[in-house]
DSSP file (Angstrom, degrees, kcal/mol; ACC not computed):
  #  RESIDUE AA STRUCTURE BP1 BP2  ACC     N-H-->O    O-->H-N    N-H-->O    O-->H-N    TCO  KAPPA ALPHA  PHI   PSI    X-CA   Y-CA   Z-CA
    1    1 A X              0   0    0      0, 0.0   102,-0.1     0, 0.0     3,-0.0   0.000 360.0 360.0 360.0 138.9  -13.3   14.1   -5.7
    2    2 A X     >  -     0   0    0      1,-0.1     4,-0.6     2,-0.0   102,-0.1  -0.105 360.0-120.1 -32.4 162.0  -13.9   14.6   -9.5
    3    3 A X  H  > S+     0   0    0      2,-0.1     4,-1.3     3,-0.1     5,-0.2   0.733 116.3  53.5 -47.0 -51.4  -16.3   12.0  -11.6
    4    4 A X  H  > S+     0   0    0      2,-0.2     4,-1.1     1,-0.2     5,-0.3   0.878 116.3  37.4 -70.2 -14.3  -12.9   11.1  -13.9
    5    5 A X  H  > S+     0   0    0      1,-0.2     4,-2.6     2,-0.2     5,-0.2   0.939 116.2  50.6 -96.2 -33.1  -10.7   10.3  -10.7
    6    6 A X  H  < S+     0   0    0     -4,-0.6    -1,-0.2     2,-0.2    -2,-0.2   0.597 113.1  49.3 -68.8 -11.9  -13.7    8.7   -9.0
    7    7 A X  H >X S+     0   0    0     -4,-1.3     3,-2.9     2,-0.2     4,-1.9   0.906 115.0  44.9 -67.2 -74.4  -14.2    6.4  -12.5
    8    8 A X  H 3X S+     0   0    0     -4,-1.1     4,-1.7     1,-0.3    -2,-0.2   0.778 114.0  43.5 -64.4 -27.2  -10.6    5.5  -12.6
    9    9 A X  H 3X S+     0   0    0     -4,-2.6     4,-1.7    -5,-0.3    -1,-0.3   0.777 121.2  45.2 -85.7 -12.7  -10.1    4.5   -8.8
   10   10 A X  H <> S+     0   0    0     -3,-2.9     4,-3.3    -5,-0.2    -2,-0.2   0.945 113.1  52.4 -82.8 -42.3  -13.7    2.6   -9.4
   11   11 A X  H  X S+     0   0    0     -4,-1.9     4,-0.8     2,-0.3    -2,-0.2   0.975 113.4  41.8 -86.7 -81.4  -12.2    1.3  -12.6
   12   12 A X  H >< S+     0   0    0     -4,-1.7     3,-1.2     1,-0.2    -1,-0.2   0.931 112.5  50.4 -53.9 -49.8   -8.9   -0.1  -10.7
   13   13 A X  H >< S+     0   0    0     -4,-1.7     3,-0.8     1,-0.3    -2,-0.3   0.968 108.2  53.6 -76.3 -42.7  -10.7   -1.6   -7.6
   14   14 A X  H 3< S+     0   0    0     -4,-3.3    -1,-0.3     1,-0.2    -2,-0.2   0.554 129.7  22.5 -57.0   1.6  -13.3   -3.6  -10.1
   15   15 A X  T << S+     0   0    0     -3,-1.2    -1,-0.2    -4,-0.8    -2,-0.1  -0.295  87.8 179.5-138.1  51.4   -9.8   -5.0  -11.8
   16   16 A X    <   -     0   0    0     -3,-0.8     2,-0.3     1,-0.1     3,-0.1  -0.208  17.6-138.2 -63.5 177.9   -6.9   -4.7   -9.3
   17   17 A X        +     0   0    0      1,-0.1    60,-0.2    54,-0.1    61,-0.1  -0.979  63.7   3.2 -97.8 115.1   -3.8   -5.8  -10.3
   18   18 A X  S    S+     0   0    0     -2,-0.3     2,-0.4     1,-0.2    43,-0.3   0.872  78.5 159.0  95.5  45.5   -1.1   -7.8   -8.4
   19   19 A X        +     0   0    0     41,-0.2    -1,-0.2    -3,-0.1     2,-0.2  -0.886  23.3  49.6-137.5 157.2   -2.7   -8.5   -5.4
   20   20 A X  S    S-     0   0    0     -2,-0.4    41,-0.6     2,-0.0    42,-0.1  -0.605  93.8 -63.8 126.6 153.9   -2.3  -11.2   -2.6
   21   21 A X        -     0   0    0     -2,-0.2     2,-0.6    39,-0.1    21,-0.0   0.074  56.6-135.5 -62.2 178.5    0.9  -12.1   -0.7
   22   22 A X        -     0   0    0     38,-0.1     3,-0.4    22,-0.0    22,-0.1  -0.975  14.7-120.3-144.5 125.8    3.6  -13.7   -3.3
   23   23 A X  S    S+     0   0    0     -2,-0.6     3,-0.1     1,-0.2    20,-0.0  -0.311  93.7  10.7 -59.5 149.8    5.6  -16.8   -2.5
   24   24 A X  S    S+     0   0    0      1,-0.1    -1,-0.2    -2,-0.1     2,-0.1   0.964  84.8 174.0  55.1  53.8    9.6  -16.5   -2.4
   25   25 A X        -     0   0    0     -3,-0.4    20,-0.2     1,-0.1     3,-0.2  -0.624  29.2-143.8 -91.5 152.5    9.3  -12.6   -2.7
   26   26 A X  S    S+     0   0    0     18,-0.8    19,-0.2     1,-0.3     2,-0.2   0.484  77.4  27.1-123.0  37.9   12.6  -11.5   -2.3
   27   27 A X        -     0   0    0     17,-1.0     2,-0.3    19,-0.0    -1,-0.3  -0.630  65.8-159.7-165.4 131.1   11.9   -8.2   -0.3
   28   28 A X        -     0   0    0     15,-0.2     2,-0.2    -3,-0.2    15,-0.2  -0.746  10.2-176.6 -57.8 106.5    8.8   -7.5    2.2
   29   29 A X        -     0   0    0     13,-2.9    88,-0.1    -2,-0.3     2,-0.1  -0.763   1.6-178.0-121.0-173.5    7.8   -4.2    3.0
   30   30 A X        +     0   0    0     87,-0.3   103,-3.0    -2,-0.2     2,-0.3  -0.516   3.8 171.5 170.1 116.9    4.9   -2.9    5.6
   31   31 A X  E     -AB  40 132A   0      9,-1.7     9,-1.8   101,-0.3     2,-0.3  -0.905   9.7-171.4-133.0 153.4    3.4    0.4    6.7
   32   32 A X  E     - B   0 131A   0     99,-2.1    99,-1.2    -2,-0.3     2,-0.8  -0.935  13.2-146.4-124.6 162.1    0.8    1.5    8.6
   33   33 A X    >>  -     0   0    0      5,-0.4     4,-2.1    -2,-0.3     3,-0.9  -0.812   9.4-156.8-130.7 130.2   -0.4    5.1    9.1
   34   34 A X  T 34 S+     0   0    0     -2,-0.8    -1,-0.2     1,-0.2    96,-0.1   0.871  84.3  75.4 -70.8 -27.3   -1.9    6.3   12.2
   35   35 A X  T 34 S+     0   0    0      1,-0.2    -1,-0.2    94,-0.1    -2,-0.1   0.988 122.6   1.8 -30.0 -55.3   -3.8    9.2   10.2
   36   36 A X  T <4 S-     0   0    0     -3,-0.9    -2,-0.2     2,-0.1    -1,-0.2   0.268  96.1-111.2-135.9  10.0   -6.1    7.1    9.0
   37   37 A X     <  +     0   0    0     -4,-2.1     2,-1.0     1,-0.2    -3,-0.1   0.534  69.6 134.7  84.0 -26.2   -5.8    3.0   10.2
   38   38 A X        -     0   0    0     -5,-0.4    -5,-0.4    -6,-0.2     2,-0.3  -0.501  33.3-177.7 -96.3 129.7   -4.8    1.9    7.1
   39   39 A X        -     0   0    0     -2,-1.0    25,-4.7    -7,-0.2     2,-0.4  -0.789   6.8-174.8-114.8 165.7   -2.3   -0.3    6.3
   40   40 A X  E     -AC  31  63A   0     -9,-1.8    -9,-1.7    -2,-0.3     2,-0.5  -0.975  10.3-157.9-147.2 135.1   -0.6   -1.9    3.6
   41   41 A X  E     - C   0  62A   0     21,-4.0    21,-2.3    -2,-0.4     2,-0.4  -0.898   6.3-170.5-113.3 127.4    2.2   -4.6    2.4
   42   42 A X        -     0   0    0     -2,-0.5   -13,-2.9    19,-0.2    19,-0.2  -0.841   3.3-165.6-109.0 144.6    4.0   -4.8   -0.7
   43   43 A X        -     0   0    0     -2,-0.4    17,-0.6    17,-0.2     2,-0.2  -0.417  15.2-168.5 -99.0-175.8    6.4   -8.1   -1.7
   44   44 A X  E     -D   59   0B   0     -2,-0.2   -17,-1.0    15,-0.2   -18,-0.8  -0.717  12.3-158.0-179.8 118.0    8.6   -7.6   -4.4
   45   45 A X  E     -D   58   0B   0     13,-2.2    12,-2.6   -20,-0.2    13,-1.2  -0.967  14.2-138.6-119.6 144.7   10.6   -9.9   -6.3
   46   46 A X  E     -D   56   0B   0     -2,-0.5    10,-0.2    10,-0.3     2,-0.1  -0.068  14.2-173.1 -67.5 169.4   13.8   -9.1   -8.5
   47   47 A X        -     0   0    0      8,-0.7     2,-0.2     6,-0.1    -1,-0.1  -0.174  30.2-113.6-107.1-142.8   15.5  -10.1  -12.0
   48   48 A X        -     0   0    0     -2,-0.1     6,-0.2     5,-0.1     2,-0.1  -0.743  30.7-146.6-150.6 116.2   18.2   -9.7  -13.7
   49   49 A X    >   -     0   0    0      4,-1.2     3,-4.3    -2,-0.2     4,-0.2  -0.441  34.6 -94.0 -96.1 178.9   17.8   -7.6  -16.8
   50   50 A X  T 3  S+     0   0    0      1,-0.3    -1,-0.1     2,-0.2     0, 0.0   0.847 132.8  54.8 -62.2 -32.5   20.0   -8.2  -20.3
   51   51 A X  T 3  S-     0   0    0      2,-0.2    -1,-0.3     1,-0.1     3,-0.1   0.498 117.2-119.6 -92.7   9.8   22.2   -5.6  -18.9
   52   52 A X  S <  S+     0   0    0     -3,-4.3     2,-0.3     1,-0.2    -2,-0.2   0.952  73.0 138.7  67.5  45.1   22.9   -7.8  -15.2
   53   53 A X        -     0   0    0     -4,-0.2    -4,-1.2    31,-0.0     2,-0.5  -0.988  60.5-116.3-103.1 108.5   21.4   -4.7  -13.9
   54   54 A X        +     0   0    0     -2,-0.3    31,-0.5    -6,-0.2     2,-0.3  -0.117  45.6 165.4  -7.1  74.5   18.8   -5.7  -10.8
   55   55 A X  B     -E   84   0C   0     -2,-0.5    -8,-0.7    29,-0.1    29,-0.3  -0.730  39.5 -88.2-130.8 173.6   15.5   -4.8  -11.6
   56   56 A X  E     +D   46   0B   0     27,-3.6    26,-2.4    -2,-0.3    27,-0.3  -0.425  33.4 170.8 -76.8 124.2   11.8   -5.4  -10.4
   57   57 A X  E     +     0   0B   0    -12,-2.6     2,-0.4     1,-0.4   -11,-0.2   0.680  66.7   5.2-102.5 -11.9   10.1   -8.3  -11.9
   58   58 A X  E     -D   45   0B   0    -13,-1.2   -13,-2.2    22,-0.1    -1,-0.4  -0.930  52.9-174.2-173.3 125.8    6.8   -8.4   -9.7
   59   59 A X  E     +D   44   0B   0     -2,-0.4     2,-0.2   -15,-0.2   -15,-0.2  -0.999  13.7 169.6-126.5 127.2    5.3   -6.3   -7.1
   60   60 A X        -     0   0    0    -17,-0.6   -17,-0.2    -2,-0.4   -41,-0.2  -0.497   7.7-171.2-127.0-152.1    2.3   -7.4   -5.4
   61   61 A X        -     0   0    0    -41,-0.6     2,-0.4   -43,-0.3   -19,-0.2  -0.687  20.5-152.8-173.5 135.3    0.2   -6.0   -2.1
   62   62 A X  E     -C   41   0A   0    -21,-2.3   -21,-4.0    -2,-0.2     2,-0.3  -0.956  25.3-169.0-124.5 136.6   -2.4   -6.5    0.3
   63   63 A X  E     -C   40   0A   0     -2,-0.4     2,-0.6   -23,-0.2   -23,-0.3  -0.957  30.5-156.6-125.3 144.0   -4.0   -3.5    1.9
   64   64 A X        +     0   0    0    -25,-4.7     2,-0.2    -2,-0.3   -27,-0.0  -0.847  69.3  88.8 -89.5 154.9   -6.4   -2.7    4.8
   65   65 A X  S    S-     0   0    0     -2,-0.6     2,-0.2   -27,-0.1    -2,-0.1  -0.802  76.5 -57.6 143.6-178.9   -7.6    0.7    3.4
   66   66 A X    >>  -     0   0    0     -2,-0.2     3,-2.3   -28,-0.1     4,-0.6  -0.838  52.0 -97.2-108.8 149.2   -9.7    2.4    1.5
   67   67 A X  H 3> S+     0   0    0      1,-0.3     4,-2.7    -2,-0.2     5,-0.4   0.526 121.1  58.5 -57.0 -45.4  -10.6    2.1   -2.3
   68   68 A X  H 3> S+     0   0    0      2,-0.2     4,-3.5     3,-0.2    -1,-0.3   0.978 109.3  40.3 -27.9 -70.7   -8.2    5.0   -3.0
   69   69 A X  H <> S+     0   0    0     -3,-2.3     4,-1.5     2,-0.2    -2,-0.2   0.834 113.3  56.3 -64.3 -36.8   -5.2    3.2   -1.6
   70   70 A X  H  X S+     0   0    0     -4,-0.6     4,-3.3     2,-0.2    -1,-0.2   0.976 112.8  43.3 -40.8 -61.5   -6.5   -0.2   -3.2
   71   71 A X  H  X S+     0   0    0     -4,-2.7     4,-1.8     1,-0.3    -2,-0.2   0.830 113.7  48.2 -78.6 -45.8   -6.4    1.7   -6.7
   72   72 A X  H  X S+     0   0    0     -4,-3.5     4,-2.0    -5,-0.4    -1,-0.3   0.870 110.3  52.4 -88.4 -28.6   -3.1    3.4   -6.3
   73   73 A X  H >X S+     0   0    0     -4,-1.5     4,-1.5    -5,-0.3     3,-1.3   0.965 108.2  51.6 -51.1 -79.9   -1.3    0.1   -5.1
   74   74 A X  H 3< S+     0   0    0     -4,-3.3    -2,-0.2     1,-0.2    -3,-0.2   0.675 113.7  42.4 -52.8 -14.4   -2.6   -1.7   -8.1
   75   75 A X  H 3X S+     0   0    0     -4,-1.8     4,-0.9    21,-0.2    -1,-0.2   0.750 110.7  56.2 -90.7 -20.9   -1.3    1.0  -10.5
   76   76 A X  H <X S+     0   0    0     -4,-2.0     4,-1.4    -3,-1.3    -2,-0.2   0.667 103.2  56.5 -54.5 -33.1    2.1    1.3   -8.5
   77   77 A X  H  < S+     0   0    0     -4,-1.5     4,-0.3    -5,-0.2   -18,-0.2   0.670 114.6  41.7 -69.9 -19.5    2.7   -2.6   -9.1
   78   78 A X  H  4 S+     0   0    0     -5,-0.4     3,-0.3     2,-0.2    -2,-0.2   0.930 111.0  52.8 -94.0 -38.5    2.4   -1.7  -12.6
   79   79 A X  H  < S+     0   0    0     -4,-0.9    -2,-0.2     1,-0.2    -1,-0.1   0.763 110.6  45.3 -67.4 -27.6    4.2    1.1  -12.5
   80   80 A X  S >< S+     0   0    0     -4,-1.4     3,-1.9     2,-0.1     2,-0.4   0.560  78.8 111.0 -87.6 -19.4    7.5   -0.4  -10.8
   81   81 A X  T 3  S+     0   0    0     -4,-0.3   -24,-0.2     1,-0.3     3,-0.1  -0.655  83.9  15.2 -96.4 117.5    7.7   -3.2  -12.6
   82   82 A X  T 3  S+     0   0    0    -26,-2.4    -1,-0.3     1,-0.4   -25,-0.1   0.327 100.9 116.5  80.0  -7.4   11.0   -3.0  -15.0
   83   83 A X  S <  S-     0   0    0     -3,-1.9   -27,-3.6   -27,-0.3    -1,-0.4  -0.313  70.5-111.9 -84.4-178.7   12.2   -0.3  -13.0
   84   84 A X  B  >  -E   55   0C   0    -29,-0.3     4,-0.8    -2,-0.1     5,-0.4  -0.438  35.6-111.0 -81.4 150.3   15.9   -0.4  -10.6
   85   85 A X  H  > S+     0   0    0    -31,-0.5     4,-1.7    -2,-0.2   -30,-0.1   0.812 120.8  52.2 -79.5 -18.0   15.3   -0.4   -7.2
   86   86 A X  H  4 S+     0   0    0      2,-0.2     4,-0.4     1,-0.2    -1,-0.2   0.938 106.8  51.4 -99.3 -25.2   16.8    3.0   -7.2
   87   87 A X  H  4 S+     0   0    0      2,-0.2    -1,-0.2     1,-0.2    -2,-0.2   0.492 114.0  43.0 -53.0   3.5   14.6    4.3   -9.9
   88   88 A X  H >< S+     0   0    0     -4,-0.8     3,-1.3     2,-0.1    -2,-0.2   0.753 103.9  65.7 -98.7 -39.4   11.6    3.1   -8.1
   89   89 A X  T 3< S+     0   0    0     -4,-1.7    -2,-0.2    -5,-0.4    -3,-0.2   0.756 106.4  49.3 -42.4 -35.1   13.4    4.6   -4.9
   90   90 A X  T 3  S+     0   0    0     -4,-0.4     2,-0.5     2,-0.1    -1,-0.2   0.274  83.7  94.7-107.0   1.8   12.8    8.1   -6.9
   91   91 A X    <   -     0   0    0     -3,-1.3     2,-0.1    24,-0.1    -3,-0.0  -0.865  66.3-146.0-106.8 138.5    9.3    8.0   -7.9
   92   92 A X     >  -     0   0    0     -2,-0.5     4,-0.8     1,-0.1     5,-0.1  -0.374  27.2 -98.4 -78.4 171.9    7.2    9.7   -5.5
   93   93 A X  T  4 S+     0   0    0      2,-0.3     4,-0.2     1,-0.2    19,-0.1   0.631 134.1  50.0 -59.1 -14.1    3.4    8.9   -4.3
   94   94 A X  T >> S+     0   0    0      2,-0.1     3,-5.2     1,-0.1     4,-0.6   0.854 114.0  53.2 -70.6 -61.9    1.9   11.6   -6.7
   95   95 A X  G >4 S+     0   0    0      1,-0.3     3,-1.2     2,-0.2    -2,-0.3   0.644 114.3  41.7 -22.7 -45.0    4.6    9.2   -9.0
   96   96 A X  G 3< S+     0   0    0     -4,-0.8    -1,-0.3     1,-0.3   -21,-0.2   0.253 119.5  42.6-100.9 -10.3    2.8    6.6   -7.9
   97   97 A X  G X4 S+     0   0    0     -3,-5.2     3,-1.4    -4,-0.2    -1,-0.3   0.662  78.9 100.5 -93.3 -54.9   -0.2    7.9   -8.2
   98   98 A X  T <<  +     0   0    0     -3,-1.2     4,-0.2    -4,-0.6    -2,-0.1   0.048  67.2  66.5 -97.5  21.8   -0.3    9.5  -11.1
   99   99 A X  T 3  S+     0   0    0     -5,-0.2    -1,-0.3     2,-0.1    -3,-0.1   0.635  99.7  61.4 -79.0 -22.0   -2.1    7.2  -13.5
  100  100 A X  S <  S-     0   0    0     -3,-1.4    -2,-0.2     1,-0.1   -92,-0.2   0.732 115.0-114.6 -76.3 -41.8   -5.3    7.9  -11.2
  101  101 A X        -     0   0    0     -7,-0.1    -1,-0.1    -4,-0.1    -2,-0.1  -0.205  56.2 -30.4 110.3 138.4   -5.2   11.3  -12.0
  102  102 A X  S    S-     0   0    0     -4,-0.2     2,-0.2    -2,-0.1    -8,-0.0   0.084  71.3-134.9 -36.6 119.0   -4.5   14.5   -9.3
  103  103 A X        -     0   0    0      1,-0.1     2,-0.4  -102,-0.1    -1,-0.1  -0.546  14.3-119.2 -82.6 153.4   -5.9   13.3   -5.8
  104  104 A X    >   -     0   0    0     -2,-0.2     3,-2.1     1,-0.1     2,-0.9  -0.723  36.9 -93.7 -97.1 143.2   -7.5   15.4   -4.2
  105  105 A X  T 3  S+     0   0    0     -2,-0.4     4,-0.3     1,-0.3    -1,-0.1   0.476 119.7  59.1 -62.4   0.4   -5.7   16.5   -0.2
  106  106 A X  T 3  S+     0   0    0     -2,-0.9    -1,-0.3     2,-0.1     4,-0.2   0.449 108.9  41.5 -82.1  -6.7   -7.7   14.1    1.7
  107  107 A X  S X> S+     0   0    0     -3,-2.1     3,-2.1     1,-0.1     4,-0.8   0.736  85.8 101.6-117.1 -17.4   -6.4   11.3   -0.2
  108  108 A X  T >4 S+     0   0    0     -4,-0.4     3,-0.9     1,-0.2     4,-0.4   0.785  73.3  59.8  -0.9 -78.3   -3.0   12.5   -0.4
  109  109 A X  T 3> S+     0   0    0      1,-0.3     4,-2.9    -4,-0.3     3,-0.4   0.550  89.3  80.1 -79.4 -17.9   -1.8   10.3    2.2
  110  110 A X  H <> S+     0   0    0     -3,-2.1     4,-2.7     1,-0.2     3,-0.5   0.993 100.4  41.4   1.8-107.1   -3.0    7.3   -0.1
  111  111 A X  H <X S+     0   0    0     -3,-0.9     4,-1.5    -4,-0.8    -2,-0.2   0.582 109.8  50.5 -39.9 -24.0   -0.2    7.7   -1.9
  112  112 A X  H  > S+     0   0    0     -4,-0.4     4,-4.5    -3,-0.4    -1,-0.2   0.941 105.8  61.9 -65.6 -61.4    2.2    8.3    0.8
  113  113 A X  H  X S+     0   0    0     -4,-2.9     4,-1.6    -3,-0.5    -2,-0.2   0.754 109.7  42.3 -14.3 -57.9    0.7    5.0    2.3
  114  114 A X  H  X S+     0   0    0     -4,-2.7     4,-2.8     1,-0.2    -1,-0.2   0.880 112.1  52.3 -89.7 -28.0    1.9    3.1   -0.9
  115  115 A X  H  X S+     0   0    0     -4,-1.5     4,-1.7    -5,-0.4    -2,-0.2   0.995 101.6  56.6 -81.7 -29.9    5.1    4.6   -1.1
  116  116 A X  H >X S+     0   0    0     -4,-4.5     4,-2.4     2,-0.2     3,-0.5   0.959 107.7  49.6 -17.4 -93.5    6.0    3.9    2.2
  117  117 A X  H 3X S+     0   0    0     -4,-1.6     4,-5.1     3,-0.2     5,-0.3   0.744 110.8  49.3  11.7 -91.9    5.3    0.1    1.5
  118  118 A X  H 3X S+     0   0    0     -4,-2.8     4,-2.2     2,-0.2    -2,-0.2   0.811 116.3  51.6 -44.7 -53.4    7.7    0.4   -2.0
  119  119 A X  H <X S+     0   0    0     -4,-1.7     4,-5.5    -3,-0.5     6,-0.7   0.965 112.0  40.7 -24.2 -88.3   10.3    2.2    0.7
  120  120 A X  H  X S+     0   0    0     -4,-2.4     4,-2.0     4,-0.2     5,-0.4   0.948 112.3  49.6 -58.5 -41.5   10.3   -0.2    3.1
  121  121 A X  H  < S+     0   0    0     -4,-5.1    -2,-0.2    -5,-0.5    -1,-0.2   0.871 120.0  51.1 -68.0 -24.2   10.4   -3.6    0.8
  122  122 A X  H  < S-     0   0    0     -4,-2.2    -1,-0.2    -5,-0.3    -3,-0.2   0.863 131.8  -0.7 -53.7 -53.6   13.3   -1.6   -0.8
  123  123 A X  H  < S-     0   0    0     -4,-5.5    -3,-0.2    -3,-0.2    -2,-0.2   0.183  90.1-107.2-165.3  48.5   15.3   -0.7    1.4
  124  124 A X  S  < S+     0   0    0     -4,-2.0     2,-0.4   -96,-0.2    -4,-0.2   0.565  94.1  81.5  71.0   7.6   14.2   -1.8    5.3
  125  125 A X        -     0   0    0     -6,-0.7     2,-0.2    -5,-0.4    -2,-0.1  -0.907  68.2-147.5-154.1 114.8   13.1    2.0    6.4
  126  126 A X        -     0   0    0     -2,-0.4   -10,-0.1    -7,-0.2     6,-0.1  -0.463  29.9 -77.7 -96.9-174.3    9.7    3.6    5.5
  127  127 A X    >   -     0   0    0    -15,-0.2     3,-2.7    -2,-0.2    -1,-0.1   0.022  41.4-110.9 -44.6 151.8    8.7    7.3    4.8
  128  128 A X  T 3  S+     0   0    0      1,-0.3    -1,-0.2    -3,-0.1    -2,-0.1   0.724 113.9  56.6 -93.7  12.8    8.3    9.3    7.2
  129  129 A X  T 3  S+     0   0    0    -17,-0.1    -1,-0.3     2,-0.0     2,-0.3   0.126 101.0  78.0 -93.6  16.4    4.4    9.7    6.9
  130  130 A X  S <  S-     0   0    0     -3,-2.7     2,-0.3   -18,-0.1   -97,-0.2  -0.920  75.9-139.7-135.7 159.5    4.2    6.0    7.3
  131  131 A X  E     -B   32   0A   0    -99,-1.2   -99,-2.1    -2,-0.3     2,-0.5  -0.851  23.7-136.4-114.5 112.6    4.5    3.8   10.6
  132  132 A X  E     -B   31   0A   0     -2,-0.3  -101,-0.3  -101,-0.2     2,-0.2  -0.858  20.2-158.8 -51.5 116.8    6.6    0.5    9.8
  133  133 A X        -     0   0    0   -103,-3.0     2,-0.2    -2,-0.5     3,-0.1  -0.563  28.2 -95.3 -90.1 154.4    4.7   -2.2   11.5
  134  134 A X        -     0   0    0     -2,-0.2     2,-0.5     1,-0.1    -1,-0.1  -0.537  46.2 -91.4 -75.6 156.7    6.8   -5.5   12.3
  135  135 A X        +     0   0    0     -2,-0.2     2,-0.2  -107,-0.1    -1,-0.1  -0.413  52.5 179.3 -84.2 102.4    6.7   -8.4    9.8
  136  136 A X        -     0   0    0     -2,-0.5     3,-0.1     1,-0.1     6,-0.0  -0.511  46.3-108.8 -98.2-179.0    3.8  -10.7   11.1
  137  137 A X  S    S+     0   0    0      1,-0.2     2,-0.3    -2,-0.2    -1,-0.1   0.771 100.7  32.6 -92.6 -20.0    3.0  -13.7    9.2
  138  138 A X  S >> S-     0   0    0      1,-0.1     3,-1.2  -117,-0.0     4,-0.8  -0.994  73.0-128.2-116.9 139.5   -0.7  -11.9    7.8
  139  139 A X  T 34 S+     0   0    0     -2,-0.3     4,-0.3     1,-0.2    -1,-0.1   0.765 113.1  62.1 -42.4 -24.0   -1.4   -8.9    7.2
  140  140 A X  T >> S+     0   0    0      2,-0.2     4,-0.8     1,-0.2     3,-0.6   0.722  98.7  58.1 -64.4 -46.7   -4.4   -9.7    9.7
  141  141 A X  T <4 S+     0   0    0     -3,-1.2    -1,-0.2     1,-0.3    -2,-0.2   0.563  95.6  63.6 -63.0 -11.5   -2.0  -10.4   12.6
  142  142 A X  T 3< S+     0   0    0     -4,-0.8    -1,-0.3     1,-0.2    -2,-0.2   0.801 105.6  42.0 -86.8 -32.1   -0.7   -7.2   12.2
  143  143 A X  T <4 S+     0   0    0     -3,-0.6    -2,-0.2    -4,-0.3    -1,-0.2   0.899  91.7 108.3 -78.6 -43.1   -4.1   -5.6   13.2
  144  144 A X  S  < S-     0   0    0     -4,-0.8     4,-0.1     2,-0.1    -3,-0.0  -0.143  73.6-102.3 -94.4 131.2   -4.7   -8.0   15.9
  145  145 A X        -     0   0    0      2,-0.1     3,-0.2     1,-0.1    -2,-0.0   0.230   9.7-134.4  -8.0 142.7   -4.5   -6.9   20.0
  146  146 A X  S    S-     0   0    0      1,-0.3     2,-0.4     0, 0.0    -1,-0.1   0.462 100.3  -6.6 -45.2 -28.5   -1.7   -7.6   22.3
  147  147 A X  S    S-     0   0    0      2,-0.0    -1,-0.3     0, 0.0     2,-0.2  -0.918  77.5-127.5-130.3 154.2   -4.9   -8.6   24.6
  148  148 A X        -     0   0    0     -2,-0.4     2,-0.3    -3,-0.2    -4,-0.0  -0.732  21.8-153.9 -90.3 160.1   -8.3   -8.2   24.1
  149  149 A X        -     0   0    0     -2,-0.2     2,-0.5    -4,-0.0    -4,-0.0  -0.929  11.6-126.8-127.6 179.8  -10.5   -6.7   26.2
  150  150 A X        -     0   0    0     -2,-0.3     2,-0.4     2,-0.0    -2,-0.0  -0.851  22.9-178.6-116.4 129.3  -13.8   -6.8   26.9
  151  151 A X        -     0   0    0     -2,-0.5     2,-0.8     2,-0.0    -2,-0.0  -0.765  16.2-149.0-113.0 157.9  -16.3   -3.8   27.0
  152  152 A X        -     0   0    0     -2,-0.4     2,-0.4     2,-0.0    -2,-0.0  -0.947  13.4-162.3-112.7 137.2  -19.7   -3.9   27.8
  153  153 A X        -     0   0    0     -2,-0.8     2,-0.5     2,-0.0    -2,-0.0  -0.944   2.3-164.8-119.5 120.7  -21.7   -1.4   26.1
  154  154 A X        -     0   0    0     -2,-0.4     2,-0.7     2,-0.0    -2,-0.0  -0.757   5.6-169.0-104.6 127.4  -25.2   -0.4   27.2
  155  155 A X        -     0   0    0     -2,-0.5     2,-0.5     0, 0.0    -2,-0.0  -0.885   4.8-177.6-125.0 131.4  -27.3    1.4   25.0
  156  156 A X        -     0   0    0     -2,-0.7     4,-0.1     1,-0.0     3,-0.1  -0.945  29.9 -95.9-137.1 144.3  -30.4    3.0   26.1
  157  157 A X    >   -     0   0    0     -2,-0.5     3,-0.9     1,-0.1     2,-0.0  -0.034  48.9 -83.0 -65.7 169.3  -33.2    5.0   23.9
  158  158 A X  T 3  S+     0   0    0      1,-0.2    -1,-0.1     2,-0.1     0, 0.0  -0.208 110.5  23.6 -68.6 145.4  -33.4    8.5   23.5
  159  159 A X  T 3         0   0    0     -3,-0.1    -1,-0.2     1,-0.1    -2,-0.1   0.539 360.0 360.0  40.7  34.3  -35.3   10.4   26.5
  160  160 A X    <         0   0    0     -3,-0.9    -2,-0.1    -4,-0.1    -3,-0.1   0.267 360.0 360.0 -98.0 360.0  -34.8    7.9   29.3
């Protein structure tokens, strides 16, 4: 990654924006992506704007993920905000993105990651580089086993 893109994603995760569940949201979205483990949920609550047109008053998120995905979630909440659900429907994850500055192709899927999210709390179905996980009550339950098991792991030094 550049120094300016590695500033600005350093620059967003020492300040996010919008993040933590939101009470009375009034759409829930939630993707995970098997690429890479990480997942992320965005709430979203509506308005009504002057013109009784439906638009986004408040996006927030919680992520498992990496600093990337942090940074481009907290600039997508910013970005969405005042938009239509169907102009928000139309911005892609470069859209989404693109306040960070061009990612470089390993981080792509960053972006994908968060529009998925916007996708699903929009309109029930995510992208099709993102995994919908079902709607747990934490993001934390969503990680967590159908059973545990238990391994034992033995570790023994080098040249035995």
């Amino acid at each position: 990654m550049n120094e300016n893109l590695e500033q600005r994603i350093h620059d967003a995760i020492a300040n996010p924006k919008n993040v933590g569940e939101m009470e009375n949201a009034d759409s829930v979205g939630t993707v995970g992506s098997a690429d890479c483990g990480d997942m992320l949920r965005m709430w979203v609550k509506f308005k009504e704007d002057a013109d009784g047109r439906k638009i986004i008053d408040r996006a927030t998120f919680q992520t498992f993920g990496c600093e990337t995905a942090i940074a481009i979630a907290s600039v997508a909440t910013e970005l969405i905000a005042g938009k239509t659900v169907d102009e928000a429907l139309n911005m892609s994850g470069t859209d989404l993105s693109a306040p960070l500055g061009p990612l470089p192709p390993m981080k792509i899927h960053c972006a994908q990651l968060v529009e998925g999210a916007l996708r699903s709390a929009l309109t029930g179905t995510p992208t099709p580089q993102a995994t919908s996980v079902p709607q747990a009550a934490t993001l934390v339950e969503s990680f967590a086993p159908a059973a545990e098991k238990k391994v034992k792991v033995v570790l023994k030094p080098r040249g035995s």
